[in-house]
Structures are given as structure tokens and as C-alpha cells.
N, C-alpha and C positions, 0 to 999 in steps of 0.2 A: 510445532517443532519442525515436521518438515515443509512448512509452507513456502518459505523461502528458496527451498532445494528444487521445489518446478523451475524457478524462475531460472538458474544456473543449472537447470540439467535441458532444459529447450533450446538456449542461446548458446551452448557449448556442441547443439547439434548443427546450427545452420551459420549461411556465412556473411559478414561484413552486412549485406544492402538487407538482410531479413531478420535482424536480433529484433530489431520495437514490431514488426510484425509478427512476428512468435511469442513476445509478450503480451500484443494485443491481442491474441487468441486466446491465452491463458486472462487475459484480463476476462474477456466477453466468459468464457468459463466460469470464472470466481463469479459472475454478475449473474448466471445463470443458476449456482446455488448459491444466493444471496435471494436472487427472488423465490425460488421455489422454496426454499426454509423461509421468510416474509411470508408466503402465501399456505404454506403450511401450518405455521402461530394462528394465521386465522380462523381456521378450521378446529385446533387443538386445545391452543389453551385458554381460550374461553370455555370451554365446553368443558363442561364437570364431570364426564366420564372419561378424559384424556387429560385435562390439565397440561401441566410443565413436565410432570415426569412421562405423561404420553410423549409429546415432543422432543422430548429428549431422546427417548429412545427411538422412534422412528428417526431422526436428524442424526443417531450416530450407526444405524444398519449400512448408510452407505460407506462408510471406512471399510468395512470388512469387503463390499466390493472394489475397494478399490485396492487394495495390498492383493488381492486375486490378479487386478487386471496388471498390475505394474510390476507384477513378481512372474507374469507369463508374458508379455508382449513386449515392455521395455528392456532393451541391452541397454549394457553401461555405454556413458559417453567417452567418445574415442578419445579426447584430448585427458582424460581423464588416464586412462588407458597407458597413454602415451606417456604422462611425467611420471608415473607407476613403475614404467621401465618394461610395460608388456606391448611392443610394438606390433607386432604380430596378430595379437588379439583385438587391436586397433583398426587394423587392418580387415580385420576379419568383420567387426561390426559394419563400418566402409562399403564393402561388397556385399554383405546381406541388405546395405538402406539404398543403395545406389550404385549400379555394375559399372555405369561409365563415370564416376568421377572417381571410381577405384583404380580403374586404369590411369586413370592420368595423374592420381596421387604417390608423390612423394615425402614421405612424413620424416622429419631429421630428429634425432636424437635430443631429449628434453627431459632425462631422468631429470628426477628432485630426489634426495634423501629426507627433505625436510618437511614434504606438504605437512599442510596442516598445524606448521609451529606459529605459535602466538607470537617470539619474537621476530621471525620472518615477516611478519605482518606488521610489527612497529617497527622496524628497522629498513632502510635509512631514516632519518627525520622527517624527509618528503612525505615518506609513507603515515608516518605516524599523523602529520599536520594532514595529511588527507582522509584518513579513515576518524580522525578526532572528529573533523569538519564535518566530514555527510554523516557520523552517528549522530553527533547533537543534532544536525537538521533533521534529520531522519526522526530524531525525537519530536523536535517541535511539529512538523508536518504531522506526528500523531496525537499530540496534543491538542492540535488548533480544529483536525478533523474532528475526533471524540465528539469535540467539544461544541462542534455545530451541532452533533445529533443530539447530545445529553439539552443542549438548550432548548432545542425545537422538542424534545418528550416531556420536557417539564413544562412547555406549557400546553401540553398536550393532555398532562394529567393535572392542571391547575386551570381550567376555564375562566376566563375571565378575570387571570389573575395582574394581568397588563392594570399597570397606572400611567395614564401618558398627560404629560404638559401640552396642548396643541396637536403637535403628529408625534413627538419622542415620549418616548419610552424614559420615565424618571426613575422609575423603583417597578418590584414585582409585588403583588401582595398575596403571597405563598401562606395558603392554609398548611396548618401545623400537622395534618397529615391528608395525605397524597388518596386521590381518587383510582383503584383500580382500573385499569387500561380495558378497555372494549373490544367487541369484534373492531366497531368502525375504529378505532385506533391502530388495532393491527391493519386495517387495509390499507388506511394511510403509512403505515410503515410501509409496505407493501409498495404504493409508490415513492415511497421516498426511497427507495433503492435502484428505483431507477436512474439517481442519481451518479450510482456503477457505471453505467452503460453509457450514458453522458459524455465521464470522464475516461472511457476507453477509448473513445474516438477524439476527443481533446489530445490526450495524451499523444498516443498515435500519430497522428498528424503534425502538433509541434515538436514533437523529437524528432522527426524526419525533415521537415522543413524547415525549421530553423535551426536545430540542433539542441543537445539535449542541454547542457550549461543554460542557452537561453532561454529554456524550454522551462527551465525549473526556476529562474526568475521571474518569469514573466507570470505564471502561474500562481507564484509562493506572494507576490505580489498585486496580483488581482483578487487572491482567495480573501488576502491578510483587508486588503481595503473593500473588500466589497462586506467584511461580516460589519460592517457600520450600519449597512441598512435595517440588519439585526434591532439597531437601535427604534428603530420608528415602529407605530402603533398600525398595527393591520390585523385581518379577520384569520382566523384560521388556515384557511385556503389561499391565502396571501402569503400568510407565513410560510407555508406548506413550499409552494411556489421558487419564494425565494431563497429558502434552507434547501433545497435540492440546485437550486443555479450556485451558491456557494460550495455546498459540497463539493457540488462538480471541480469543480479548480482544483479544491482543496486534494481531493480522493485524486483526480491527476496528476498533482506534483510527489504525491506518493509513487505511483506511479515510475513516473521517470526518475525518480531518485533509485526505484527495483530495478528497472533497464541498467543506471548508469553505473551502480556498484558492480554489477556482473561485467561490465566490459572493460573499467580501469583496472581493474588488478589480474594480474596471471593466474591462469588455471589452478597453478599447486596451492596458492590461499584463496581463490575467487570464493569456493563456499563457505572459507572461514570468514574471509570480509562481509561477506553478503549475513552470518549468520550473529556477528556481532554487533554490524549494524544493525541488524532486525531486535536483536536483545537488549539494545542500549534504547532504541527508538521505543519498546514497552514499557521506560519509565513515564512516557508521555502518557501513557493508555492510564498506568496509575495515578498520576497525577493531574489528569483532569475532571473528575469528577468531583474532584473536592472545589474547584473552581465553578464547575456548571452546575453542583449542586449546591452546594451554602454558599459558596459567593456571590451566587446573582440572587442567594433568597433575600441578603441584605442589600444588595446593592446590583441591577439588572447591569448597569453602564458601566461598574469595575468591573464587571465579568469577563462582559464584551471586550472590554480595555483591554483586558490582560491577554486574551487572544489576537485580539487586533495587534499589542508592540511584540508578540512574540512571533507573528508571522513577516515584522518589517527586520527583527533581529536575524530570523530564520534565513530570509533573500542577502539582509549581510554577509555572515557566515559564508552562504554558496559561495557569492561573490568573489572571498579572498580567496576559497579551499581550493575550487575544483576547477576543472580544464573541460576543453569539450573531447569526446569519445568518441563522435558519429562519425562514419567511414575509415574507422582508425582500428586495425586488424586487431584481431585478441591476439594474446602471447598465453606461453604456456609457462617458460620460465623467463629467469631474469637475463638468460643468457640468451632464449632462441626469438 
């Protein structure tokens, strides 16, 4: 629920040339427990005196440190402050993060009476045809992700289940029930979340260099055509290999589509924007498992397929919706 709200409480603290590098920090963070929760499954739930509900419980002791550390050390963000109508207090965060840029800050008046309304956020039609546009891609981006990993764990728990014509991949032949996952399973998880980190510094680097619009074509477009290779017959560790180089892509056009919601809409709905894309994009999450689990048990290449035209529909989509963001100030309202 609040994972989104990092993303729009970092980039409402720094200015114009630092929002994708304050996301990249928060990215290399989320990749930091991605691996140590990976590397912890290895230890836990194999092991019969810890299992899944060991894991579970250790993986959720750190929530309670972290509502510690964010309920003592985090002040509210000042632009946040400011369309609230408490200028003052804005003011006041300012000079506790930074004494000289409080001196030389002047903040103009940007009440809203409205943050947070639903129709504020589909009104004018610009808006609506924009927040339509990156939800759906936003979905498909977590669709096409899932869906690398759900493919690469099935044949993770189906050995030898590949049937290939020469080097492709024709069908799968999925035993009618599934092999318990191993230490050596979890550790390849394990690296296969390096695929995080990867696409931190992808991401990173093309939102700043090229800018983020291109940034999320180029990427939703290499993810979408490189899961073909999916299709060809390789070992384990081949596999292994090239589902962490797609991921990559893939987990990075997520990525800058997090950056780019936070920066096109003004503060008084930025968290509402950022929190309906996030909740529109979770139909993806449901709906790919029914593709990378029984669709590729009968057919490996309709699977692949369906991932593959939904990641070329996805780069359309951007195309018509969205504008580019990079070096373009945040606003707070519609008026300042």
C-alpha cells in the first residue's frame, strides 16, 4: 500500500537534475531487500524447522522497524505542506534539511481545497487520456514482468520439461504435478534478483540521458522483443542467464514509468496519480499467472506470444499518451 508513497515522498524532496537519482537510490534499496529476503528463502524454507511460516515471520519484523524509523526521522514533504495551506511549516521543514537554501527560498501561495479528488485527477480530458495511458501500461509492464519470472520458475520446478524442434522451443511437457522447489532453487532465485540491480542502473542512466518518454520506449521495446529468445531450447544456466538480461529491461521500464508519474502531475494529486496507477497496474500481477501457468502448460509459444504483442501494444500506448518530463519543474497546482 505504501510502496508507492517512497517514490512521491523522495522526489517532492529534491530538485529538477536529482528526482531519477533519488529514485535510483530507492531502486538499489528495494534490490537490497529483494536480495536479502532471496537469500533468506534459502536458509528458511527449505528447512523443516522454519519453513514458510519461519519466513514469513522473520521478512515481516522489519515493517515494525521501519514505522519506528519513518515516524522519528522523516518530516512531511514541504510541497506537500505548501498546497495544505501551511506555508510556515514548509518553511520550517526547509531550514531543518538545508539553512542556505532556506534563505534564499521563496515559496508562493498554492493552497488546493481539492488534493486528493478523484475528479481533479480525470479532469480536463488531457488528464484523463494521460493517467488512462500509463495505468494501462503500467499494467502491461507488470504483466509482461511477472511473467518472465513465473516462466523461468516453471521450468525450474519441471526439469527437463522443454520439447524443442532443432533449437526452438515447440511445446512444454509439464508433469501434472509440480516438483517442490530446493535449496539450489532458492539460490538461483537469489541470483536471479540480481536482475534488480541491473535494471537500476539501466533505468538510471536512460531517464537522464535520453529522457524518460524515450527511456520507456526503448526499454518496453527491447524487453517485449528480446522475451523471443525465451523461445529457444537452452540448459538451465542459459536460461537462468537470459531471464535475468530480460528482466532487466523489463523491471527498468517499470522503473521510469515510477519516476515519470511522480513528475507529470502536480503535487495536490501526484500521490493520487502515482497510487491509481500502482492499483490499476496489479491487474497485470493477477492476470499473468493464468498465462505463465496453464498457457505455456499447453502451448510454451502462445504464452511467450502473448507477452511478447503485449509488450509491442504497451510501447504504442506510451507513444500516443505521454510527453517527456526530464528537466521540466514540478508544480504544485494547476495554477503555480
Amino acid at each position: 500500500g505504501g510502496f508507492h508513497v517512497c517514490y512521491t515522498y523522495a522526489i517532492e524532496f529534491v530538485s529538477t537534475q536529482y528526482r531519477a537519482r533519488a529514485c535510483f537510490l530507492l531502486f538499489i534499496a528495494h534490490f537490497l531487500g529483494l536480495f536479502l529476503g532471496s537469500l533468506l528463502a534459502v536458509f528458511t524454507i527449505p528447512n523443516p524447522e522454519f519453513g514458510w511460516r519461519g519466513y514469513l515471520f522473520f521478512t515481516s519484523l522489519p515493517c515494525f522497524l521501519v514505522f519506528i524509523v519513518v515516524l522519528l526521522t522523516c518530516p512531511e514533504s514541504p510541497r506537500y505542506l505548501l498546497v495544505s495551506g501551511n506555508k510556515e511549516k514548509a518553511l520550517e521543514v526547509i531550514k531543518s534539511l538545508n539553512t542556505e537554501a532556506y534563505e534564499k527560498t521563496v515559496l508562493a501561495e498554492a493552497e488546493v481545497h481539492s488534493r486528493g479528488s478523484i475528479r481533479e485527477l480525470l479532469t480536463p480530458t488531457a488528464r484523463l487520456i494521460m493517467i488512462a495511458g500509463v495505468s494501462i501500461s503500467w499494467m502491461l509492464m507488470r504483466f509482461q514482468n511477472l511473467g518472465i519470472t513465473l516462466l523461468f520458475f516453471e521450468d525450474l520446478q519441471n526439469p527437463g520439461a522443454q520439447r524443442c524442434d532443432i533449437f526452438v522451443r515447440t511445446n512444454s511437457a509439464y508433469e501434472k504435478s509440480c516438483s517442490k522447489l530446493v535449496t539450489e532453487d532458492y539460490i538461483m532465485n537469489t541470483i536471479f534478483s540480481s536482475s534488480f540491480l541491473v535494471a537500476s542502473f539501466i533505468s538510471v542512466f536512460l531517464a537522464d540521458f535520453i529522457g524518460r518518454r524515450k527511456a520507456l520506449l526503448l526499454l518496453t521495446l527491447t524487453s517485449s522483443t528480446l522475451m523471443a529468445v525465451l523461445l529457444l531450447c537452452m540448459s538451465i544456466n542459459g536460461l537462468t542467464a537470459v531471464a535475468i538480461f530480460v528482466k532487466s529491461f523489463a523491471m527498468a521500464s517499470v522503473m521510469v514509468i515510477t519516476l515519470y508519474v511522480n513528475e507529470i502531475f502536480p503535487t495536490y494529486i501526484r500521490s493520487l496519480a502515482s497510487g491509481v496507477g500502482d492499483c490499476v497496474s496489479r491487474l497485470g500481477l493477477i492476470a499473468s499467472p493464468f498465462v505463465a501457468q496453464f498457457v505455456s502448460k499447453s502451448s510454451y509459444p502462445l504464452a511467450v506470444s502473448i507477452y511478447l504483442v503485449c509488450g509491442y501494444l504497451m510501447a504504442a500506448l506510451l507513444a500516443l499518451t505521454i510527453e517527456e518530463t526530464r528537466d521540466q519543474r514540478q508544480v504544485d497546482s494547476d495554477k503555480t
